[in-house]
DRENTOR-549550 format. One record per residue (C-alpha): residue number from 0; residue in one letter; x, y, z. Coordinates in Angstrom, 1 decimal, m for minus. Each point is the difference from the previous one (the first is absolute). Layout:
N
- num,residuo,x,y,z
- NUM,a,X,Y,Z
...
This chain:
459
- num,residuo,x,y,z
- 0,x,m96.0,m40.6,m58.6
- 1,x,m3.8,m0.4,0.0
- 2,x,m1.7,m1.0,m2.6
- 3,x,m3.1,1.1,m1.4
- 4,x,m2.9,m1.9,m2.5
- 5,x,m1.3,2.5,m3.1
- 6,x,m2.6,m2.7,m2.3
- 7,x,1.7,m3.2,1.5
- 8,x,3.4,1.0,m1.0
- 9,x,2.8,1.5,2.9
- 10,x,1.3,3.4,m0.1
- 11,x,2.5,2.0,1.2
- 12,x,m1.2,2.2,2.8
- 13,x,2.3,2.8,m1.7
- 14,x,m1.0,0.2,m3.5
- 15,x,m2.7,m2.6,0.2
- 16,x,1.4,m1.6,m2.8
- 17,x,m0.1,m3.8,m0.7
- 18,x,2.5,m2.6,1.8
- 19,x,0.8,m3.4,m0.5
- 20,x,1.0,m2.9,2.4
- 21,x,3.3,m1.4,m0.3
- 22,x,2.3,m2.2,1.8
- 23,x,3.2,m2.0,m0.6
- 24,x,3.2,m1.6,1.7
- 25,x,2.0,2.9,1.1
- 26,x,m2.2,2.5,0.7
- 27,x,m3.1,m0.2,2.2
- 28,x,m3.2,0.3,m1.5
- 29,x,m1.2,3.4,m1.3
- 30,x,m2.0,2.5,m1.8
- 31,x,0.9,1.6,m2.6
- 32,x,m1.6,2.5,m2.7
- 33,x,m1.7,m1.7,m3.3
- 34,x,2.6,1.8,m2.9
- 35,x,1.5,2.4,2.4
- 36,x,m2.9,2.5,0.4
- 37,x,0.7,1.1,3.3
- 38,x,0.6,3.9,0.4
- 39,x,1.6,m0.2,3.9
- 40,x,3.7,0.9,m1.3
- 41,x,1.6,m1.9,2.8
- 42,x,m2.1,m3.4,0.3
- 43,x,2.9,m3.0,0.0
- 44,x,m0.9,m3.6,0.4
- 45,x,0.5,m1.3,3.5
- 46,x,1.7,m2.5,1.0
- 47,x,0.0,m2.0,3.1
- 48,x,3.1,1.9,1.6
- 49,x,m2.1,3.2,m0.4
- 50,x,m3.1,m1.5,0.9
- 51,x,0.9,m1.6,3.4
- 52,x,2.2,3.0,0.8
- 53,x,m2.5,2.9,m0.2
- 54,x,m2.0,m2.7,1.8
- 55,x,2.4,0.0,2.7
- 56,x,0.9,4.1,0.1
- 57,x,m4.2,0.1,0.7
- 58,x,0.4,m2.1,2.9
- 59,x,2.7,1.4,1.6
- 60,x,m1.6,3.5,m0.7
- 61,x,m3.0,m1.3,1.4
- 62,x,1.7,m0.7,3.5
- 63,x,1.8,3.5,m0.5
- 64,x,m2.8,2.2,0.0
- 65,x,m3.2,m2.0,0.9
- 66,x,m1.8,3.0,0.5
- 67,x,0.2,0.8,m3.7
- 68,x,m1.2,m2.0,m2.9
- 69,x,2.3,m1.9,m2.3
- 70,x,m1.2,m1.1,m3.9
- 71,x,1.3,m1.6,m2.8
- 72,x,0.5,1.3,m3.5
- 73,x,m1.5,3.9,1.4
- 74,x,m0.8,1.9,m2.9
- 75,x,0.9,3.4,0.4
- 76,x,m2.1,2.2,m2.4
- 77,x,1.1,3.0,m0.4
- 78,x,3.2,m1.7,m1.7
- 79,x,m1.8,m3.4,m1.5
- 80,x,3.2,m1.8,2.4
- 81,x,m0.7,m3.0,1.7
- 82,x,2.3,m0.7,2.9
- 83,x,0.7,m3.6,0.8
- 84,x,m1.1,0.9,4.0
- 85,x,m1.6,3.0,1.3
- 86,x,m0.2,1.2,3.2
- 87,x,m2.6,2.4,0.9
- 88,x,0.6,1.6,3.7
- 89,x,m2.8,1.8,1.8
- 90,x,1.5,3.3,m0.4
- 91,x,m0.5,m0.2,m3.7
- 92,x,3.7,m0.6,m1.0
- 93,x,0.4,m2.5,m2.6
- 94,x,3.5,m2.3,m0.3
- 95,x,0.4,m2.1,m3.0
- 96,x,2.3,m2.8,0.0
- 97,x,1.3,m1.5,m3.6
- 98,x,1.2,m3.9,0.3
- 99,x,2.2,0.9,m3.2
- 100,x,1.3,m3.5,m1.3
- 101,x,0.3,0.8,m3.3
- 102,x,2.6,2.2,m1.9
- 103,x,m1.1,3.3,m1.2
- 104,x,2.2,3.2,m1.3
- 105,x,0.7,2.5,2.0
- 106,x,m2.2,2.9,m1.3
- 107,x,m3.1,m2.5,0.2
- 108,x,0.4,m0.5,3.8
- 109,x,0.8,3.8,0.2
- 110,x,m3.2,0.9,m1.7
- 111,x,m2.4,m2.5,2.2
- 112,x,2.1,1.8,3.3
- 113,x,m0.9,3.4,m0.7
- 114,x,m3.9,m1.0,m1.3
- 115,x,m0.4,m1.6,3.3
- 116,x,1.7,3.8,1.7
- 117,x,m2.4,2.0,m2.4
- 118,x,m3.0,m1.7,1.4
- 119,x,1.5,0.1,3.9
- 120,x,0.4,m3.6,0.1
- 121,x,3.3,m0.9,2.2
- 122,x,1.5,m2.9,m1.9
- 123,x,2.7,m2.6,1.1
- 124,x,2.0,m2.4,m2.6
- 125,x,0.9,m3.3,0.7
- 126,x,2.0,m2.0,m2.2
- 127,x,0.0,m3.9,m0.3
- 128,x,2.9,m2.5,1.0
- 129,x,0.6,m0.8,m4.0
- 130,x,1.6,4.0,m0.6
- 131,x,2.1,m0.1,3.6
- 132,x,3.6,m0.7,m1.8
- 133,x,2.2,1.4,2.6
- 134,x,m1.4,m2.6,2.6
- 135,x,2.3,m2.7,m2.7
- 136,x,2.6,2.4,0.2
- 137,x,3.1,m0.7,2.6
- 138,x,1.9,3.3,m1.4
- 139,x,m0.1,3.1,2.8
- 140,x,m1.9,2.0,m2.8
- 141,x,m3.8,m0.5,m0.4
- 142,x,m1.6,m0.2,m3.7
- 143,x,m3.2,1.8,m1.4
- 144,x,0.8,m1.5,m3.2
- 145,x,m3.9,1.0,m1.0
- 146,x,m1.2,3.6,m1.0
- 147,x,m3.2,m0.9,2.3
- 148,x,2.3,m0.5,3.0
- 149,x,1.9,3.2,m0.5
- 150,x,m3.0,2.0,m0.4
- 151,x,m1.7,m0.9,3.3
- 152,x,3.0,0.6,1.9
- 153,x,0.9,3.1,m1.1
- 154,x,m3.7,1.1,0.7
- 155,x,0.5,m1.9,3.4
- 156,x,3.0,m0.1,1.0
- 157,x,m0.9,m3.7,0.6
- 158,x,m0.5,m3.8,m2.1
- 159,x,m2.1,m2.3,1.9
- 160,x,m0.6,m3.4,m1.5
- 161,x,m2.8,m2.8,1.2
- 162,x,1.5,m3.1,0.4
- 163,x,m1.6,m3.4,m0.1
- 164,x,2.1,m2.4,2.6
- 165,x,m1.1,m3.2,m1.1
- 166,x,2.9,m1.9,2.3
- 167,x,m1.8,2.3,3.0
- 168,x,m3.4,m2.1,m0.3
- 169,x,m1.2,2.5,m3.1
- 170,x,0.3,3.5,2.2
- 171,x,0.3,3.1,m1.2
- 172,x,3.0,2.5,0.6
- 173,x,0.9,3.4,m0.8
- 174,x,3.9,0.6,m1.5
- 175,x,0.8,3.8,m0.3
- 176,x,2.9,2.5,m1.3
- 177,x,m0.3,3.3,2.1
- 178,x,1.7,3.0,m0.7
- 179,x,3.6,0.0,m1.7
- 180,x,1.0,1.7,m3.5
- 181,x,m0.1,m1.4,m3.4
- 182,x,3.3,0.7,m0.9
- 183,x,0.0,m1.7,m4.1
- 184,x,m3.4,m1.0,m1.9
- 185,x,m0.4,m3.4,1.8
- 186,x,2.2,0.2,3.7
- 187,x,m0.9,1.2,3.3
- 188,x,2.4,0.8,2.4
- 189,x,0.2,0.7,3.7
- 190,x,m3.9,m1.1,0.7
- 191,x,m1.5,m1.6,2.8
- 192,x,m1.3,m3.7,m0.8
- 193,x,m2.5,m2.0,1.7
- 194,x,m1.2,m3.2,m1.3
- 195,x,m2.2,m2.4,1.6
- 196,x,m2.9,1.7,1.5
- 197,x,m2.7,m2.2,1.2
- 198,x,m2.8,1.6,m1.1
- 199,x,m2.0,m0.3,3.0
- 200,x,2.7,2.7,1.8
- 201,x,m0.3,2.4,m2.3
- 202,x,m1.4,3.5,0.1
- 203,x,m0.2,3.0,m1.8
- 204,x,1.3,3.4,1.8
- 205,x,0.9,3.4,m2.1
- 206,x,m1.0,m1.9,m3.1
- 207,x,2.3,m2.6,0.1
- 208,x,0.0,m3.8,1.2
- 209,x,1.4,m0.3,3.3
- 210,x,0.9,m2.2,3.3
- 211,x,1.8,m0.9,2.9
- 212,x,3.1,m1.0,m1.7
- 213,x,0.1,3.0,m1.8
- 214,x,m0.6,2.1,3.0
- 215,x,3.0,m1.6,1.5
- 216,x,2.5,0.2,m3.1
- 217,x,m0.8,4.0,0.1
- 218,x,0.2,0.3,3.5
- 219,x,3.4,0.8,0.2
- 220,x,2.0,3.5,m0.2
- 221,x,1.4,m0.4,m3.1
- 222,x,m2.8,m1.7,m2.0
- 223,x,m2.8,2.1,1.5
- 224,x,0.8,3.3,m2.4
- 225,x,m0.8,m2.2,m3.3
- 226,x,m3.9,0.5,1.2
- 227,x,0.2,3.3,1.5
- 228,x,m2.2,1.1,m2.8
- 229,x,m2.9,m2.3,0.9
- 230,x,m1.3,1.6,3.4
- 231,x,m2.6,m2.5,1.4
- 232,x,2.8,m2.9,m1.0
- 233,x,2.9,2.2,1.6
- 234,x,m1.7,0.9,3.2
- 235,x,m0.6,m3.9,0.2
- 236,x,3.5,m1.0,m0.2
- 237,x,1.3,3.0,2.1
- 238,x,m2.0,m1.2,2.8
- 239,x,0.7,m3.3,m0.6
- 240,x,4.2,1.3,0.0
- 241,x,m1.0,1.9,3.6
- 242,x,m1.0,m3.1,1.6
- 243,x,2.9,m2.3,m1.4
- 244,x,2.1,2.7,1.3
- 245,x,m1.9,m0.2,3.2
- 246,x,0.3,m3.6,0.2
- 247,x,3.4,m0.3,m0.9
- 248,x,1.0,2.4,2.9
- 249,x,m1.7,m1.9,2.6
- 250,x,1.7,m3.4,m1.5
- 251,x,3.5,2.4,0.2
- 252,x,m1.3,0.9,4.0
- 253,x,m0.4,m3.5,0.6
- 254,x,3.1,m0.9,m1.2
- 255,x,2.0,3.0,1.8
- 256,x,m2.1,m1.4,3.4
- 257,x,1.0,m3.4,m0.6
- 258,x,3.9,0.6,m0.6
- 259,x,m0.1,3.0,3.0
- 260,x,m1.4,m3.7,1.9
- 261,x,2.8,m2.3,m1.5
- 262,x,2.6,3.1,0.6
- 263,x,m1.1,0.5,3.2
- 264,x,2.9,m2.0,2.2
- 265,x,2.7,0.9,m2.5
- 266,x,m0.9,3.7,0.5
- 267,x,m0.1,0.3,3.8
- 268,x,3.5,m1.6,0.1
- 269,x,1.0,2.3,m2.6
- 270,x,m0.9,2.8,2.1
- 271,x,1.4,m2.0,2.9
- 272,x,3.2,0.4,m1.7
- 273,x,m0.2,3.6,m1.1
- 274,x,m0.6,0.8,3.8
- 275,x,2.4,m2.2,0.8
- 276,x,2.7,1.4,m2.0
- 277,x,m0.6,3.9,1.0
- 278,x,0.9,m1.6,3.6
- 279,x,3.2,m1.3,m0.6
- 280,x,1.0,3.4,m1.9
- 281,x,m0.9,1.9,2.3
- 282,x,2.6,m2.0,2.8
- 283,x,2.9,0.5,m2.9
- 284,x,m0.2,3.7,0.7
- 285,x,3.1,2.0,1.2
- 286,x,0.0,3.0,2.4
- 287,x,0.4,2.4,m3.4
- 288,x,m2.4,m2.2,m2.0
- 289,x,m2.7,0.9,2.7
- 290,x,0.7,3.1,0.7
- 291,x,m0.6,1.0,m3.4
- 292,x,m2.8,m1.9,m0.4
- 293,x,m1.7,1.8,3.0
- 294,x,0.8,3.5,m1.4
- 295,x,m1.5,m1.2,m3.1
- 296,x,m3.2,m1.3,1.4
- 297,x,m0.4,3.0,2.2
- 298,x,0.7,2.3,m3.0
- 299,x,m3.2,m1.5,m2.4
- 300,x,m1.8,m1.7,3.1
- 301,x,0.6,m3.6,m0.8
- 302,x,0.4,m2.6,2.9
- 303,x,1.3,m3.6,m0.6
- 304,x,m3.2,m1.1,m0.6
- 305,x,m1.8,2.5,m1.9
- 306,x,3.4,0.6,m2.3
- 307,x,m1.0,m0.2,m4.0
- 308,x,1.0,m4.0,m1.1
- 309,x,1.0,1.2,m3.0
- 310,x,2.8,0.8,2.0
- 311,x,0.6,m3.7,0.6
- 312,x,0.8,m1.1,m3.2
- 313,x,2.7,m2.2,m0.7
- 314,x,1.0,2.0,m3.6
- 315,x,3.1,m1.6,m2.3
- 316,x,3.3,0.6,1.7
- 317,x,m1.6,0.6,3.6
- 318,x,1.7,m3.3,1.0
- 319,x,3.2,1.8,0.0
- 320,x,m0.9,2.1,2.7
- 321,x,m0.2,m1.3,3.8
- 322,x,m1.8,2.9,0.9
- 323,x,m3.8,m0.6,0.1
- 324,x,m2.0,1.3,m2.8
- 325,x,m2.2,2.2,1.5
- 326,x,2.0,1.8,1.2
- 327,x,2.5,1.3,m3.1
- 328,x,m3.1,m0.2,m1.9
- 329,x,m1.4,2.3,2.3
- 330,x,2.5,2.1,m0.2
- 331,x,0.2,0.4,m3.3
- 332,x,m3.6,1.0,m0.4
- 333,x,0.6,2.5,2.8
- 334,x,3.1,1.7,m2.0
- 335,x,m1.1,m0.2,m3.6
- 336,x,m4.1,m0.2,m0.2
- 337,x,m1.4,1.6,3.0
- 338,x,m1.6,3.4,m0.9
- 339,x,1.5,m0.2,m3.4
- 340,x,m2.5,m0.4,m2.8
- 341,x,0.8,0.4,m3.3
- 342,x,2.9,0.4,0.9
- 343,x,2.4,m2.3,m1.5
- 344,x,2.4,m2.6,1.3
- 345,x,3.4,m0.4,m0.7
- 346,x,1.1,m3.4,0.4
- 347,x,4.2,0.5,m0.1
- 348,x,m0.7,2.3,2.7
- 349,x,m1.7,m2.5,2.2
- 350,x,2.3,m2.2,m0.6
- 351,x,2.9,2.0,1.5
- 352,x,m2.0,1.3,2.9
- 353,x,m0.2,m4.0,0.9
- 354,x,3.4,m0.2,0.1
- 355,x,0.1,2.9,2.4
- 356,x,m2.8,m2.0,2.5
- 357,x,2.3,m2.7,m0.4
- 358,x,3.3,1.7,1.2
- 359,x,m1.7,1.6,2.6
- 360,x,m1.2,m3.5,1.6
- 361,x,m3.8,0.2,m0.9
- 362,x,0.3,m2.4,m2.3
- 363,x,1.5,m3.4,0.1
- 364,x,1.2,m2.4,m3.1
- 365,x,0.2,m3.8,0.0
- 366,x,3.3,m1.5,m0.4
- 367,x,0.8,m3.1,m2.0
- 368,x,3.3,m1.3,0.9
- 369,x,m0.6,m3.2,m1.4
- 370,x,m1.7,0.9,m3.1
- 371,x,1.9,2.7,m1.4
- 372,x,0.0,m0.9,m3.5
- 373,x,m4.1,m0.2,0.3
- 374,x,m1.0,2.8,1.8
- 375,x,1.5,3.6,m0.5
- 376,x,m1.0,2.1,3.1
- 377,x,0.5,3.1,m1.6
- 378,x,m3.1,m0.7,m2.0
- 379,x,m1.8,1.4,2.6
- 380,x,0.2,3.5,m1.0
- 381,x,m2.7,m1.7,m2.7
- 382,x,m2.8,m0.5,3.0
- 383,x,m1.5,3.5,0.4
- 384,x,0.1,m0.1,m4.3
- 385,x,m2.1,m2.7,0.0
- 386,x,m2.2,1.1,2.8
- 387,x,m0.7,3.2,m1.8
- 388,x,m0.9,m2.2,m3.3
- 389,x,m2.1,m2.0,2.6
- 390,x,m2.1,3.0,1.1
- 391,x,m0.2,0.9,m3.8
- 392,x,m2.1,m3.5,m0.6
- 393,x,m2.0,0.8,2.7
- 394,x,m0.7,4.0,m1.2
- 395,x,1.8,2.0,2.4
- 396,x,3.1,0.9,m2.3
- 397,x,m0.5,0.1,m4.0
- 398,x,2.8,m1.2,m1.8
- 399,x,0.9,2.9,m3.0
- 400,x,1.9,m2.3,m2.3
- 401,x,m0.5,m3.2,m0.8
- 402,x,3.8,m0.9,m0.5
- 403,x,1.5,2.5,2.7
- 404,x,m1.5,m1.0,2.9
- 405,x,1.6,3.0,2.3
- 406,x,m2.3,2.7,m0.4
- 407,x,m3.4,m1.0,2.2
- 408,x,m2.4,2.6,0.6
- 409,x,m2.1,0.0,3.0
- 410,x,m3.4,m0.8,m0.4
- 411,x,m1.4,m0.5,3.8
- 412,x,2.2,1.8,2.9
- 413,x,m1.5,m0.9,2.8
- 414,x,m1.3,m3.7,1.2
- 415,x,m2.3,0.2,3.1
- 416,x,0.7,m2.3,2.6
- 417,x,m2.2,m3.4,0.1
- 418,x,m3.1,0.0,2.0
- 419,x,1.1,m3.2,1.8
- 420,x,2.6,m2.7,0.2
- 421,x,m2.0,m2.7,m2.2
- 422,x,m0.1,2.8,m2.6
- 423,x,3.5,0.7,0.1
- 424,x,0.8,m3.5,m0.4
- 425,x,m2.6,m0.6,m2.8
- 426,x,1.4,3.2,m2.2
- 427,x,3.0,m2.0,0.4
- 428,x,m0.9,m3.1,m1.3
- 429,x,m1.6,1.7,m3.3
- 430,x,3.1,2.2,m1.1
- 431,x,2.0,m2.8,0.4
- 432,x,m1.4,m0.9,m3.2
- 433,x,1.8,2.7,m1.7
- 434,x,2.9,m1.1,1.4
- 435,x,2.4,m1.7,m2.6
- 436,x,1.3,m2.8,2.2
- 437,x,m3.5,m0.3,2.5
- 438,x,m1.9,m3.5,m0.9
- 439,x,m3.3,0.4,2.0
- 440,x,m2.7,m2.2,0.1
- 441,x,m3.4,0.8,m1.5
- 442,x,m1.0,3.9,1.3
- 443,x,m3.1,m0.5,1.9
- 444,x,m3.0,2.3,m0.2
- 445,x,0.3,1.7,3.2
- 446,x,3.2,0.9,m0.8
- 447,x,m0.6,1.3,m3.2
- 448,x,m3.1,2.3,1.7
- 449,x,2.6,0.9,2.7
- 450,x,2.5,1.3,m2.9
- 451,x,m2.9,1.9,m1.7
- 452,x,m1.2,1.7,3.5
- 453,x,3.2,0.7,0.7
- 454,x,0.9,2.1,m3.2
- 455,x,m3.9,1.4,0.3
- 456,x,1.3,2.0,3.5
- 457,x,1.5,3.8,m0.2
- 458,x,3.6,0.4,m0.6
């Protein structure tokens, strides 16, 4: 505060009454009024916590907006207030920032906010290290033990507090509560907490302080809807949430690229093998077996090599049959799901009409001699059950009940033949990992885009 010389004596610039010099051990040297004339109702002494820090809110101000002009102790007329820092942008707007070190009631601060709104002055409240009590606190609540506190932050929906770091070479930080509920007279709960703020990083968006470590904590889907109210803050932070996401799909592309790369001789001797196994089911074909294999194809225009490889698959009790898999599978699909939509399957039925393929030598079972007491051939009847709850992982049959799994209704009737060998094959690698007893590697991409063009084409 200035001071001013009436007859050799100083005055107070407010009431131009009479002050005195004074100075002592614990407090730094000040001015104070000659038996307490003075008629400003809010003057305090100040100490040097509140000197040195509306000192350093000037500075920092300063270097915010150095196209506006920044004062000390502002008088702002129209109210008789005198805000410890002022800053006057060229647009007219006013913004008063209190350095409030001091503890005063809740009303008082309440009455000097909405003097500073009646005369259109923008004010912000920062309170000193000595009233920030949940900072000593280890509990998961946070304390506004003080009226003052509880009365900026329900005005605010924020508590910021100026912090003098003396073990960080005398800087200045910023600590700040944002946003939570005061659920009894004294604890917050569920708010956002930021302490240590240089200063220096600090800036002031939507009315509130603000920086990058902020922008970061709120970037994120869940904590991003605790500032949707603040636009200019939330349009910030969504941005900011766009280009993580960005980023963090490139980092994902990079790290499907660079397993496709480390995948890449496992997977062509996986498909090696797939090709290699159709081969040697194909020689273990009977005169019957191939005969109705080629009525089959001929009937829904599949070839060998353009035949579905879902009807490949190697379901739970297909190692009972000798007869290769595509070709019962095949014929079940032809008997039971072609041109039948919504239609529904009845699985005790198929299972008897296997039996018949059987007897009439279309369909050969594995014998186990030696193994009798492990393997029980006439399981096999199970094979076409469990291909049907195959398809139904896949979406071509719908199971109806969840603990009777022999109703099925058909979803998809018709499967178009693949456009070429490699895509046969590559449909057959991906269902396999719906199969119950199929341990595939790692699906690649280009199969998975094989399996998505595939289901894309017209049934």
């Amino acid at each position: 505060m200035k001071r001013q010389c009436k007859n050799g004596e100083l005055g107070c610039p407010e009431c131009k009454g009479a002050v005195e010099y004074r100075s002592g051990t614990i407090r730094r040297s000040y001015f104070a009024h000659k038996k307490n004339q003075c008629s400003y109702p809010y003057g305090e002494p100040e100490s040097e916590q509140h000197m040195n820090g509306k000192v350093r809110l000037a500075e920092w101000l300063s270097s915010l907006y150095p196209n506006s002009k920044v004062e000390l102790e502002y008088k702002v007329k129209a109210t008789n207030q005198r805000s410890d820092v002022m800053v006057l942008h060229p647009s007219g707007e006013r913004w008063a920032f209190e350095f409030q070190c001091s503890v005063i009631p809740g009303l008082v601060w309440e009455e000097r906010h909405q003097l500073y709104q009646s005369a259109g002055v923008k004010d912000f409240w920062i309170l000193g290290s000595n009233l920030n009590d949940w900072m000593m606190s280890d509990l998961p609540n946070y304390y506004l033990r003080r009226d003052l506190e509880r009365s900026i932050f329900k005005s605010y929906d924020y508590v910021c507090y100026l912090d003098d770091q003396r073990d960080n070479e005398g800087g200045f930080c910023f600590n700040i509560l944002r946003g939570g509920t005061l659920v009894t007279k004294t604890i917050l709960a569920n708010t956002d907490e930021f302490a240590c703020h240089p200063i220096e990083i600090v800036s002031i968006i939507d009315d509130e302080f603000w920086d990058e470590r902020m922008l970061n904590y709120y970037a994120d889907p869940v904590h991003i809807k605790r500032i949707e109210h603040k636009p200019t803050i939330y349009s910030l932070v969504h941005q900011k949430l766009l280009e993580l996401e960005k980023e963090r799909n490139v980092r994902l592309e990079q790290q499907r690229l660079d397993r496709e790369e480390k995948n890449r001789v496992k997977n062509n001797e996986f498909y090696k093998h797939l090709v290699h196994m159709r081969k040697e089911q194909a020689q273990l074909l009977t005169e019957n077996e191939i005969n109705l294999f080629k009525k089959l194809c001929i009937k829904h225009g599949y070839s060998y090599k353009t035949l579905p490889g879902i009807f490949f698959t190697e379901v739970k009790n297909a190692h009972l049959i000798k007869t290769p898999p595509f070709v019962w599978q095949l014929w079940v699909y032809d008997k039971f799901i072609f041109s039948k939509k919504n239609s529904k399957a009845w699985v005790p039925t198929i299972k008897e009409e296997f039996k018949k393929l059987r007897r009439t030598g279309y369909l050969r079972i594995k014998s186990f001699q030696y193994e009798q007491e492990l393997f029980n051939y006439e399981n096999y009847i199970f094979a076409p059950a469990d291909f049907i709850d195959y398809l139904s992982e896949i979406g071509i049959t719908k199971r109806l009940s969840r603990r009777n799994s022999n109703y099925h209704q058909i979803m998809i009737d018709k499967l178009h033949p693949s456009k070429t060998f490699q895509e046969s094959i590559f449909i057959e690698w991906y269902a396999m990992q719906f199969a119950p007893n199929q341990y595939p590697p790692d699906i690649p991409e280009k199969v998975e885009v094989e399996w998505d063009r595939y289901w894309k084409g017209d049934f």
